[in-house]
N, C-alpha and C positions, 0 to 999 in steps of 0.2 A: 162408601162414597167419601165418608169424612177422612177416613185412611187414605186414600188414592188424594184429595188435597192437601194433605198435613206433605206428604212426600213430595208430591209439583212443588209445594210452596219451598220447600229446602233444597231440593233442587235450585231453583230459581234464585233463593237466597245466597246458596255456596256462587252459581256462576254470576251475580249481580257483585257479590262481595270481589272475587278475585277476577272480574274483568281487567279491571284496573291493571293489577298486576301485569298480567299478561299483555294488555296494550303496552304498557311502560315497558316490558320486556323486549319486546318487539320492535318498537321504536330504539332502545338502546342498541340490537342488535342492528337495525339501519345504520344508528349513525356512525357505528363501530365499522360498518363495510366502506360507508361513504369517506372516511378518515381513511382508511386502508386503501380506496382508490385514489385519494389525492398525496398521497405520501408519497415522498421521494426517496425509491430504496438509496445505501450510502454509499461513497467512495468507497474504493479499492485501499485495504490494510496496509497492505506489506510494503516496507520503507524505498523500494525503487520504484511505486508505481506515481505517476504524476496525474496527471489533469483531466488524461483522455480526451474527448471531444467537449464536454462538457462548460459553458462560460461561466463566469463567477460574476455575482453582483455589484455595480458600481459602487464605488463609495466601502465596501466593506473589507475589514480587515479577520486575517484567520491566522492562527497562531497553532502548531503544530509541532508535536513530540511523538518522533516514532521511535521503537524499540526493539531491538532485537539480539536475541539470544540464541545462540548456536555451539554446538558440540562436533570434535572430529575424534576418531578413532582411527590413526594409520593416514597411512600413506597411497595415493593412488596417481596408476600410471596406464593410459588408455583409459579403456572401459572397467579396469580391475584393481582390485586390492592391493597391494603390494605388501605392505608390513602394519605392524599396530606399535613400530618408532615413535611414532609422534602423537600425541595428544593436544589438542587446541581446545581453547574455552575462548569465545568471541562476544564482546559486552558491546554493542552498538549503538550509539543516541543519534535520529537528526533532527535538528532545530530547523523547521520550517514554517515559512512565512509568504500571505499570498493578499493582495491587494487588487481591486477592481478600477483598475484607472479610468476606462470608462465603460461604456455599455459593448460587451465583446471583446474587450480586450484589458487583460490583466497582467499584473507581474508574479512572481514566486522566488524565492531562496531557499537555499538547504545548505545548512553546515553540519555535517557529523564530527560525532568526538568516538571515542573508542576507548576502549581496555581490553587487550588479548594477555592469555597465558600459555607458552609453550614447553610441555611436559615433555621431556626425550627419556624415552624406558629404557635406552639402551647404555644411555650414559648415567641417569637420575639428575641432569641438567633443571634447570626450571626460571622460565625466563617472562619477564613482565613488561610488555609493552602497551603505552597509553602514549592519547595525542588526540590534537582535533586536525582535520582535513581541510582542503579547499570548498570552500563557498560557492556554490550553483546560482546562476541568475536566469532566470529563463522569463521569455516573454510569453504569452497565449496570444492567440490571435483567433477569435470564432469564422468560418468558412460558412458555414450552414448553422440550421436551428431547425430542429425537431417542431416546435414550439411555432415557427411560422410556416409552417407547409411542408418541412425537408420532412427525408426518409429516417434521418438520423440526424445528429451532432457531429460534427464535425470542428476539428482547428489544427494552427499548425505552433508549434513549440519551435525558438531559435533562442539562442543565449550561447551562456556558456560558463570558464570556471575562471574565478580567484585564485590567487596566490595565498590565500588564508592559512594558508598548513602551518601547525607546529613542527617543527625541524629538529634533528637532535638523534642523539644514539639510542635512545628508548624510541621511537617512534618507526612507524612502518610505512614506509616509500609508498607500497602499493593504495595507502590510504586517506594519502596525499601528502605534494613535499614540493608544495611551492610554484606550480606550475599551473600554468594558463591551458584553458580551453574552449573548446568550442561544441557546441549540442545544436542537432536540430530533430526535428521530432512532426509526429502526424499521427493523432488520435481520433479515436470514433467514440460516440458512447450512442447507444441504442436502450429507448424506455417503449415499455409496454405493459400497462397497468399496473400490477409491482413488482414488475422485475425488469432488472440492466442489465445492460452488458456493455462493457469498455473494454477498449480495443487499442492499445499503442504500440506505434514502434519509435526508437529515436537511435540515432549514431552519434557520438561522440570522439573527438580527437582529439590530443594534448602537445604541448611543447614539453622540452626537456627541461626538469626540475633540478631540485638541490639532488646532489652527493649523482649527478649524472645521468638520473633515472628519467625514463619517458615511460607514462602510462602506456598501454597498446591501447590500439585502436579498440571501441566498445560497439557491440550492435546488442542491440534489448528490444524487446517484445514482449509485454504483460498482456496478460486474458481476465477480466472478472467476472462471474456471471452473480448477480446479488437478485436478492427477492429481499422485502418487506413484509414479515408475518402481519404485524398491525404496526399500530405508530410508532413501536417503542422499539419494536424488535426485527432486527435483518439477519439471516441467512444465507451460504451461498460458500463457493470456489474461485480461489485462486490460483493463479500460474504465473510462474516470470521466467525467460528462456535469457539467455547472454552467451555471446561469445565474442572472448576475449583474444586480439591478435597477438602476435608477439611482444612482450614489452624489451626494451632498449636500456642499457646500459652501457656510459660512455659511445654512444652509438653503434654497438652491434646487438644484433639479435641475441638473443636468450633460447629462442625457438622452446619456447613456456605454453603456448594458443592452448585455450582453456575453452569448454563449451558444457551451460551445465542447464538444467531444468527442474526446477522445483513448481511442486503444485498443492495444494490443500484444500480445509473448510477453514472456513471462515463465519465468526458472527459477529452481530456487532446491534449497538444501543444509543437509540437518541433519548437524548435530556434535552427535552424542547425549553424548558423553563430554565436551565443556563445559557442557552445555545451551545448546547456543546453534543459531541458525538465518538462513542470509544468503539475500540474492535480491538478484536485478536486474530490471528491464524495463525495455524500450525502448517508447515512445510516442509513438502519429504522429496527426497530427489526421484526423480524418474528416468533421469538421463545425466549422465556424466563420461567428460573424454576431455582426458588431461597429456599434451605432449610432452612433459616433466613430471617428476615425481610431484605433489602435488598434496597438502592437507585439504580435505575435501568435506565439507557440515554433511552430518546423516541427519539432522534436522533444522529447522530453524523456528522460532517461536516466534511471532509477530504482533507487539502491542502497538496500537496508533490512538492517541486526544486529544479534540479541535476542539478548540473555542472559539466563535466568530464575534467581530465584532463592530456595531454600527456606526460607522465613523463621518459619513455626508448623511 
């Protein structure tokens, strides 16, 4: 008998001692789901995507460097290869910047800069081209709110482009050269516990720039689908489809219309204590058709880092 309580009693002493724990365990694992259900997975990485449906908060300012890195190998014409001619290395920065003027409706800019290098294997040529581009101004305007009843997010994008370009025999037309434009746009963003999905489309048009050049007509469409593992960490897919009309020189066709598709994974990390938020993606083409010979990225690397900041 004295054997049968010496054992209940340690029994009871082990589960008295490590209750504790186990409560505390417990509770931590709550409050770890309850942060993961209020968390907002993040924007879309890759440097053409905008806004999507989503509004931005009054009074706040967001500051933004995206990055990208990209290789070509040859030359492409149609859907196919044509030669391994040319060699490109594409270095890409844009500065952007995004403002809540009021509740629903915001502004944004984007200025990129550049550094390309192009290798000719045929000649051992080797050519350096750097510059910064025209400047984007775009408005948001929120349509709907997930947040008050809607099924989704909703807004519309209008603006358009600066004359900002660096001009000059190093610099690349197609990356801007001086010419005005004009964007309108219509994004969705769709949340449902931790995971999004943003949805845009926008068209763009240009007037004739320096050295004669007219951008062609732009139509784009991004897809993201993001989840939020816990506070810190996001997961998910990217896509950005374009297709480019003809671009203009001295005012005729080039007959150039370009149509390409790149999609990837993507992750990405909040720093609640700076307010800041980084990601990467990787980008592989899925679809390509070039009606010129054409250098064409077999991939693209995607870095993006906000910092927000409280300004009313």
């Amino acid at each position: 008998m004295k054997k049968r309580y010496c054992i209940s009693a340690g029994i009871f002493t082990v589960l008295f001692l490590f209750s504790p724990l186990n409560s505390r365990a417990e509770e931590e694992a709550q409050t770890a789901e309850e942060e993961a259900q209020t968390v907002v997975p993040g924007s879309p990485v890759n440097a053409v995507s905008g806004s999507a449906g989503l509004p931005f908060s009054s009074g706040v300012l967001s500051a933004t460097i995206n990055y990208r890195y990209a290789e070509t190998e040859g030359l492409y014409l149609g859907e196919s290869k044509q030669n391994n001619n040319i060699e490109r290395t594409k270095n890409i920065g844009v500065l952007k910047f995004r403002y809540g003027i009021s509740p629903g409706f915001d502004v944004r800019t984007c200025t990129p800069f550049y550094t390309m290098n192009f290798k000719n294997n045929t000649t051992g040529s080797d050519l350096n081209r750097d510059g910064v581009g025209d400047t984007g101004v775009v408005f948001h305007k929120e349509l709907l709110n997930q947040k008050k009843g809607a099924p989704f997010f909703m807004a519309v994008d209008f603006g358009g482009y600066l004359p900002t370009a660096s001009v000059d025999s190093e610099t690349v037309d197609s990356m801007g050269n001086q010419a005005w434009g004009g964007l309108l746009g219509l994004g969705f963003t769709w949340i449902h516990g931790v995971q999004r999905i943003d949805q845009e489309f926008n068209y763009a048009t240009f007037t004739e720039g320096e050295h004669d050049y007219r951008h062609p007509q732009r139509y784009r469409a991004n897809t993201t689908w993001t989840m939020a593992m816990n506070s810190t960490l996001d997961i998910g897919l990217e896509s950005t489809w374009e297709y480019d009309g003809e671009s203009e020189v001295d005012g005729e066709g080039m007959d150039n219309a370009t149509q390409e598709w790149y999609a990837g994974p993507k992750v990405g990390f909040r720093i609640s204590r700076w307010k800041m938020y980084v990601g990467s993606a990787v980008m592989f083409p899925l679809y390509r058709d070039y009606d010129a010979t054409t250098p064409s990225d077999e991939y693209r690397l995607e870095v993006k880092v906000v910092k927000t900041f409280k300004l009313l």
